[in-house]
N, C-alpha and C positions, 0 to 999 in steps of 0.2 A: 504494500500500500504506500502512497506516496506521503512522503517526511521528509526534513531537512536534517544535518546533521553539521553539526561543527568540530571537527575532533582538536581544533586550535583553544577550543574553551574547554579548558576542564575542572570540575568542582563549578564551586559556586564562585562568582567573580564580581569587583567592584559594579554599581550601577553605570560608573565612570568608563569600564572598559568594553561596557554591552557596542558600543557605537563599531566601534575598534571590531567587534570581529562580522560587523552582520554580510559583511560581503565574501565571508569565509565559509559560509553553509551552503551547505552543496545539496543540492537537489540527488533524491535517491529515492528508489523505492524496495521495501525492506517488509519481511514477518514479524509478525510481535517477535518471534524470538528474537529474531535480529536486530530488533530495533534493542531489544533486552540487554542481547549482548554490546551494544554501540555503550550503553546506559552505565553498565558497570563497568568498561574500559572509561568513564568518565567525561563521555559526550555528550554536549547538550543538544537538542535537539526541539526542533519546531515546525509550524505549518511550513508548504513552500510556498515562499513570499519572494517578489519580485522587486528590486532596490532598497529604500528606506524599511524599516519596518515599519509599517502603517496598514494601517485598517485596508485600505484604498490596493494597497501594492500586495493584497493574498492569494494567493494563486487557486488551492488544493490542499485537503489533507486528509490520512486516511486513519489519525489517529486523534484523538480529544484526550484531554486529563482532568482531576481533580487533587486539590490539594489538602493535607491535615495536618494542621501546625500546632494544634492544642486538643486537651479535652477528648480527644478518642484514638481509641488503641488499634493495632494492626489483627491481633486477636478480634476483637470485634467486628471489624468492617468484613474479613475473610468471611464471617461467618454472618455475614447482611445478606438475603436473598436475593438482591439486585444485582449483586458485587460478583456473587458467585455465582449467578446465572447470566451475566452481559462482560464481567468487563476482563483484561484479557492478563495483564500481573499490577502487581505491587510491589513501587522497591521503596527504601528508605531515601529521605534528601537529605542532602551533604550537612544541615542542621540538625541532623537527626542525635536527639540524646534520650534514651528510657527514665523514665521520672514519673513523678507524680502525675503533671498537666499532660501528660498522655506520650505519645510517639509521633515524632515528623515523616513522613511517607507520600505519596503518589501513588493513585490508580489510574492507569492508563489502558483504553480501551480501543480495541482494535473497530474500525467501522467496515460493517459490510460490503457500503455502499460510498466511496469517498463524496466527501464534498466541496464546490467550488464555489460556495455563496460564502461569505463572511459574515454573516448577516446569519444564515442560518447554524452555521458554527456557535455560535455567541450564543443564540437560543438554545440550542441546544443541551450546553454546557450550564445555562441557567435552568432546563429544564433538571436536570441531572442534581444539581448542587442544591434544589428546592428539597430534596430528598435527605439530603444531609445538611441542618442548619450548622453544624461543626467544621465543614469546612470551609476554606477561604472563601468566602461569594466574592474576592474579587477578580478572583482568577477566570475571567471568561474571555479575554479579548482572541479573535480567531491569530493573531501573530506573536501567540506568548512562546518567549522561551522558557524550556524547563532546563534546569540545572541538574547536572549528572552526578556522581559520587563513585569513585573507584573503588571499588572491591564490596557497594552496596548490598545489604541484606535485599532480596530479591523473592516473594512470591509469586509462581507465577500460577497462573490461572483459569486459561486456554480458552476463553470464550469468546465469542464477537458478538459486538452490537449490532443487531439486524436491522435494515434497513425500517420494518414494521414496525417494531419497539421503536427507533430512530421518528419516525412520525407519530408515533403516540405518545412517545414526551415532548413533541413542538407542541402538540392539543396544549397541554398545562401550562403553555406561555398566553401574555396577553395575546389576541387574536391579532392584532395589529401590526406585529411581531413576527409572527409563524408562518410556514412556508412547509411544502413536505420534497421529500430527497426524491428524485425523479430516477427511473432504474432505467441507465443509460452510465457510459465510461463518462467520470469526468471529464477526459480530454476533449467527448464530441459533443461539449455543453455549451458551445460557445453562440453569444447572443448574431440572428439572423441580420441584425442591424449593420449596414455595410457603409464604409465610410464616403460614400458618395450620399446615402440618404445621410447623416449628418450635417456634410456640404449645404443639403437641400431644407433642413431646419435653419441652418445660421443666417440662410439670407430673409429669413422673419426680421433679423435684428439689425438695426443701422449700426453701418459699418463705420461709425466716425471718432466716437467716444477713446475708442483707446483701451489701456492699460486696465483702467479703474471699475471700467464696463466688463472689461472681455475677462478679467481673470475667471467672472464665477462661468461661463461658458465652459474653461478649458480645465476647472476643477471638476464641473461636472462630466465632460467628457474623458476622464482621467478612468474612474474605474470601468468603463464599457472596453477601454484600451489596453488595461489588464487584465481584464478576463477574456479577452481574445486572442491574446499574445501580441498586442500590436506596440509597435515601440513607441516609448513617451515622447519623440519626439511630433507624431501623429499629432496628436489636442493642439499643439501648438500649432503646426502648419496649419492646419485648417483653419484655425484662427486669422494667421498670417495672411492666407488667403481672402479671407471675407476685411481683414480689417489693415491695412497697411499700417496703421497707427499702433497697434496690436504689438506689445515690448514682452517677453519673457522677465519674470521677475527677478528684479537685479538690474534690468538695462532700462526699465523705464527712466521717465522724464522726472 
């Protein structure tokens, strides 16, 4: 299933250094085990996401997490019905200390069916975490990196999350929100929208304004151009074209 992997990051690392490696993660696709074994050799690993890490630049992933930083143990989660019937191991993170306030761990869940929405990733992961009020709810963004830990305690678990379970926990999100996972490859999900009908939207808009005007155009034409593999520099020209005035940010006036 498709996953990113950084094997230049290992352990947990300053928030200072996350910048520093993201153009270091390499697109791969990989089995739970394998992704397991990336995990304990101390690689972190994330969706595949295209330049910056941003919401906007997420490609695909074939794996979702959750995290427990307090308050519940490995012992128990193993033995949660959900846990051991969808999701696919459980290792310790690199803060991980046995104590009273409970055990630090990740469950990581292999998905049937990957997915290319961002959007639905997010839900998803909020559908999933509404289950456990113990663990982090902030960990839902679809471009989170997880931090690895070498020679981590490791349960594994062997289940996948099925595409139908996967749609019956977007139901439990607000409706506004939800979306269901279409059974179809990721790769052949890409929107029918063709960048000549684009062309044929922007001349709705006077071409004179500029900078100030045109950036939310080519913000908004930014995620249709990652989800179709189309290079960024794409929003921009078509801009360039409807607007002479039209400055990539940094060269305006």
């Amino acid at each position: 299933k498709p996953v990113s992997i950084c094997n230049r990051m290992k352990g947990k690392v300053d928030v200072s250094e996350i910048k520093k490696h993201q153009a270091n993660f390499k697109h791969c696709n990989l089995s739970s085990s394998e992704l397991a074994q990336a995990i304990q050799a101390g690689n972190a690993f994330s969706s595949q996401f295209q330049g910056a890490r941003k919401a906007n630049n997420f490609i695909c992933t074939g794996f979702v997490a959750i995290d427990f930083d307090e308050g519940e143990t490995i012992e128990n989660i193993l033995a949660n019905e959900f846990i051991s019937q969808h999701a696919s191991f459980l290792y310790t993170t690199p803060s991980h200390r046995t104590g009273n306030n409970g055990d630090r761990f990740r469950v990581v869940f292999e998905l049937e069916t990957p997915i290319s929405d961002g959007t639905i990733v997010t839900n998803l992961v909020k559908a999933i975490l509404k289950k456990y009020p113990k663990a982090d709810q902030s960990c839902k963004e679809p471009n989170r990196i997880f931090f690895a830990s070498s020679g981590c305690k490791l349960n594994h678990i062997g289940q996948v999350l099925l595409e139908g379970e996967v749609n019956n926990l977007l139901q439990t999100v607000e409706p506004k929100d939800t979306s269901t996972v279409e059974s179809k490859d990721y790769n052949e999900s890409k929107s029918s929208i063709q960048a000549n009908d684009i062309q044929e939207m922007l001349t709705c808009l006077d071409p004179t304004p500029g900078y100030s005007v045109w950036r939310g155009p080519v913000s908004s034409i930014q995620p249709w151009a990652v989800h179709n593999h189309v290079s960024d520099s794409v929003p921009q020209a078509l801009n360039q074209d409807r607007s002479p005035a039209y400055k990539p940010h940094g060269l305006e006036n």
